[in-house]
C-alpha positions, -999 to +999 in steps of 0.1 A: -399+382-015-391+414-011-427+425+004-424+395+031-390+411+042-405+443+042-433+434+060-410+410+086-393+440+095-422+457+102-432+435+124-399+428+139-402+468+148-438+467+158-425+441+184-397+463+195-417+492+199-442+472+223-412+458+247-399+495+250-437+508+257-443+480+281-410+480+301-410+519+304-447+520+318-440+486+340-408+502+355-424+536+364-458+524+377-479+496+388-502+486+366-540+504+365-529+532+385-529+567+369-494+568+368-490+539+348-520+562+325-501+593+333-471+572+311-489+557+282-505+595+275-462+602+274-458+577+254-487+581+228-472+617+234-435+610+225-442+589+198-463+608+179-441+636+182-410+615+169-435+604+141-439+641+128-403+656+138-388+627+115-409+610+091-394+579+093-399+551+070-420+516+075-401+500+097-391+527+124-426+548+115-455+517+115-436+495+124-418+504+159-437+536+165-469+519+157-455+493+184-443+519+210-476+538+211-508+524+220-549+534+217-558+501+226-544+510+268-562+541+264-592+525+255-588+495+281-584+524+309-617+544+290-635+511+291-623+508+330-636+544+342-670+561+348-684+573+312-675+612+322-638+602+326-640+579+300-647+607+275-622+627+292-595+604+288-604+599+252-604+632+240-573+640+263-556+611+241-563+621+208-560+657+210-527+653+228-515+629+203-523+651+169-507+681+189-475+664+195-475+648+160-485+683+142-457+700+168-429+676+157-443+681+120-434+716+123-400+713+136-393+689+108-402+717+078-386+745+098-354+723+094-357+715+063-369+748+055 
């Protein structure tokens, strides 16, 4: 029982996490533009960076951080461009996400000491 709960929660998160993506890159841009791009790189950006800087457990780690941040937009906007920009937008994505993650890692230890 107590790995359903755990698991429920996560998902209950994971949901959570999506709404706040999707209503943060609906309500700044239209949809396919490169603004509404530009946002999902903040996003992926913030996320990961709240993902190093606190750690957090299952729920508010996989499960609503996992929600909030996306690779499968990324991809869809990859899949959408010429295969130069594709690759650019790919390797934009991931380096910027390790980055923020590995930045937020080291605020955490320099906290914590």
């Amino acid at each position: 029982m107590d790995t359903f709960r755990t698991a429920l929660s996560i998902g209950l998160g994971a949901g959570l996490g999506a709404v706040l993506r999707h209503l943060v890159v609906y309500l700044g841009a239209a949809p396919g533009t490169t603004a509404a791009l530009a946002l999902t790189f903040a996003v992926n950006i913030a996320g990961c960076f709240a993902m190093g800087a606190w750690k957090p457990g299952p729920v508010w780690g996989t499960g609503f951080l996992g929600g909030f941040t996306t690779f499968s937009a990324v991809s869809l906007a990859a899949y959408q461009s010429h295969a130069l920009t594709a690759l650019v937008i790919m390797v934009l994505s991931f380096a910027t996400s390790i980055v923020s993650y590995l930045l937020g890692h080291t605020l955490r230890e320099r906290r914590h000491g």
